[in-house]
N, C-alpha and C positions, 0 to 999 in steps of 0.2 A: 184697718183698711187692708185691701190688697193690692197688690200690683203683680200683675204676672211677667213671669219672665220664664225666658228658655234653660233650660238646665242640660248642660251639654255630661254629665259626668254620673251620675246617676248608678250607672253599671259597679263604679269604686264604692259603692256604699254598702259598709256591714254593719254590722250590730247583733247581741242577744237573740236568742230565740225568742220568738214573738207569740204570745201566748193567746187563744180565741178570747180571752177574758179582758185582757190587756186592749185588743183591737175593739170589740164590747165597749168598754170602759174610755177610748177614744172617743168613739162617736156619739157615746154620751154626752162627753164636754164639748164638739164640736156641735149638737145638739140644741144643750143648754144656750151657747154663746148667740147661736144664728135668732134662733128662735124667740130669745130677752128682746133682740134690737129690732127682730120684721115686723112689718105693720102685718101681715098677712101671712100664711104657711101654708100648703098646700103637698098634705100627706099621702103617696101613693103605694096603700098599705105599709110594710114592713120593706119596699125595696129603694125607695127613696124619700126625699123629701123638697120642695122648691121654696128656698127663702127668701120672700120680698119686702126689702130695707124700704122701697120710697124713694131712695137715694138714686137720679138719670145716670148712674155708673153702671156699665155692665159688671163689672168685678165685685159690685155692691149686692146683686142679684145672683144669689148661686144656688145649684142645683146636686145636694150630692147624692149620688147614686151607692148605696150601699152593698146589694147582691144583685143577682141575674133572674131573681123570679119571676122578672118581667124583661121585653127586648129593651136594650136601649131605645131603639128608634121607636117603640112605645111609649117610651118615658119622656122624649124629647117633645113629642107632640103636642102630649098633655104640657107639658109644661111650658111651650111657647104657646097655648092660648091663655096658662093662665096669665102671663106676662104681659102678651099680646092687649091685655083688659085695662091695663096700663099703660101703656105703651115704651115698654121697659126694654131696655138688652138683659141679658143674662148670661151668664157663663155656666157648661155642666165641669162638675169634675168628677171622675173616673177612677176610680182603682186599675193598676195598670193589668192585675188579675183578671180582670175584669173587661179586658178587651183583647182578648185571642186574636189569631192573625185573619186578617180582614175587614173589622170590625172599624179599621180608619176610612176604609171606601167605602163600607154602608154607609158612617157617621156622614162622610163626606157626603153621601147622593142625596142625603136629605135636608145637604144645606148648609151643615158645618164645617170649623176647620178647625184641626189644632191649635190652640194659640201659646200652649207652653206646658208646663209640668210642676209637679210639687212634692212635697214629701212628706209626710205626716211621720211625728215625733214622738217620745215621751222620755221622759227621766222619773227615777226612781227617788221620792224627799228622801225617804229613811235610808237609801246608801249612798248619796250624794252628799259631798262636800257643801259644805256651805262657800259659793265665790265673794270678795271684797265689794263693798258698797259702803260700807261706814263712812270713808273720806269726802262721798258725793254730797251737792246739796240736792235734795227728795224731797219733792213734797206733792202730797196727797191732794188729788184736785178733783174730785167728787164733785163739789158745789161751784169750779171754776171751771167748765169745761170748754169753756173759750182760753181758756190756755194752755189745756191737754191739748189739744188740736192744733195751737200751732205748727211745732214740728214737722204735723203728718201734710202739709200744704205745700211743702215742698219735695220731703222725703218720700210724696208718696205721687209726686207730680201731678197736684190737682188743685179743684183752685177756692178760692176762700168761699163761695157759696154754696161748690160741693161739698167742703167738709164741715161748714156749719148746716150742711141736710145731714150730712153723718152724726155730729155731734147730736141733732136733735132725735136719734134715733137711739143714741147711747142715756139721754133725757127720760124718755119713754122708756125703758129701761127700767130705771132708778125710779120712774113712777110707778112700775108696775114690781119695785122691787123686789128686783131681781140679782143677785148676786154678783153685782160688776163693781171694779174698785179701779181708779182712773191713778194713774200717777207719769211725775216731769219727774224730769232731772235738770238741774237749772245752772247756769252758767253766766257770771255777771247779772246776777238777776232775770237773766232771761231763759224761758224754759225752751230745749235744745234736743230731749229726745224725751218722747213719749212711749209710753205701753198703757195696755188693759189687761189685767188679771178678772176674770171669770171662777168660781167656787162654787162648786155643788156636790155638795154632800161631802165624801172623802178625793174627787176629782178635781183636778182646775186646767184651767187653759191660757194661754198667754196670746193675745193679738194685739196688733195697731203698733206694733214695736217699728218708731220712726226717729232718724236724728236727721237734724237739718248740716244738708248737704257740707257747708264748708267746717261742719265737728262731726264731721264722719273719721273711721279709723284712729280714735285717740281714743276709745273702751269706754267711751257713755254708754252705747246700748249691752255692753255685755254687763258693765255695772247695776245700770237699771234692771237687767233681767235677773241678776242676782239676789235685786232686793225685793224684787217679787215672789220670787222662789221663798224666800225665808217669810216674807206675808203669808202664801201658799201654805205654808206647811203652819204659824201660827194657828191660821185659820180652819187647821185639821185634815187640811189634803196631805195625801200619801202617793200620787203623782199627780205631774204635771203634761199635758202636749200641749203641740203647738203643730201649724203647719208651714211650714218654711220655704220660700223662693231661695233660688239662687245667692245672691248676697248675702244671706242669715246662715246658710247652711252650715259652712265651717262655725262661723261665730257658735252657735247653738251647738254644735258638734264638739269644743272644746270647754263649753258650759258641762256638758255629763250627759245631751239628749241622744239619743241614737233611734235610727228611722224603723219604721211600721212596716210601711211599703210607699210606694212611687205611685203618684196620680197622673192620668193627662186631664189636660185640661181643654174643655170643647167651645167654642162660639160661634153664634150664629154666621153666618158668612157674608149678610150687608151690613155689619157692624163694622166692618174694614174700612 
């Protein structure tokens, strides 16, 4: 799931040289992942794509724009009639390259506003440490996914009928087998932070990384994310991304991932 939020720091963020292959090889695995859970997709050649979950969440409905070979405000169009068909919100997200100076008052006069930013990730398996997980109790919830889900109902401030539409999209999924692997981390028997690992081919992607609010800051999701990573790499990937809000940023920053580049992130404007 996502939650947006503002990211005030942005500018402090370095990392590796970012390779055309490496960013390639991104938006495959953000590709793969949108595309398992939408009931629908709607491809605007090679410059974006609009993926529709089902799910009444705007943040559930996203639009990533990948290059400029079409105007944004182009692309906005098309993509709130496909919406519009359902009567869905959706959020676009933006490469920060990708919107030169001005490009917030066009977005704006057609209806949008900023509603935050994001940062797109990756870590390398094969130079990467492996982090601690062995001590946690983990378990693989595939065939339970009304317990993956708990977690993300709080951590992700939403509520139990929207995340059992999320759930039944992660369902669909695994029906049309597709390479999603669910796992908790459990605490007195009760499962306390959740993730989804994504795998394709030599790629993976990590999303839905949620700990319920009062086991927050005691290293459940940096553990879980650890034992993902070494699933990942089992599984034959050779990296990992992820796209990360605010909250995750250090966390995942001190796991081994370092940033792509900076997204903004667009919504419609009577979704406020």
């Amino acid at each position: 799931m996502h939650k947006i939020e503002h990211i005030s720091k942005l500018k402090n963020l370095k990392g590796p040289p970012v390779s055309p292959s490496l960013i390639t090889a991104y938006y495959r695995a953000e590709d793969y992942f949108f595309r398992a859970i939408s009931t629908h997709c709607l491809d605007i050649s090679d410059t974006a794509t609009a993926y529709m979950t089902g799910v009444p969440v705007r943040d559930l409905n996203i639009v990533y724009i990948r290059n400029n070979k079409e105007s944004i405000e182009t692309i906005l169009t098309k993509c709130k009639k496909f919406y519009d068909q359902h009567n869905l919100l959706f959020v676009a997200i933006v490469p920060e390259d990708l919107c030169p100076h001005g490009t917030d008052a066009i977005i704006h006069e057609a209806g949008y506003h900023q509603a935050g930013k994001s940062v797109a990730m990756a870590l390398d398996l094969a130079t990467t440490a492996a982090g601690a997980y062995d001590s946690a109790e983990i378990r693989a919830n595939d065939d339970h996914l009304c317990e993956w889900m708990i977690p993300m109902i709080e951590s992700f401030e939403s509520t139990l009928d929207m995340t059992t539409c999320y759930a039944d999209a992660h369902k669909h999924a695994q029906e049309m087998r597709s390479r999603l692997y669910h796992y908790n981390l459990y605490k007195s028997d009760q499962p306390i932070t959740s993730i989804t690992l994504s795998v394709h081919g030599t790629i993976a992607r990590i999303d839905d990384v949620g700990t319920i609010p009062e086991h927050q800051r005691n290293g459940h999701a940096t553990c879980l994310v650890n034992f993902a990573l070494a699933k990942a790499k089992e599984l034959g990937a050779t990296h990992c991304f992820l796209e990360a809000s605010e909250s995750g940023l250090s966390i995942y920053q001190k796991i081994g991932f370092f940033p792509l580049f900076t997204t903004n992130i667009f919504s419609y404007a009577l979704d406020e």
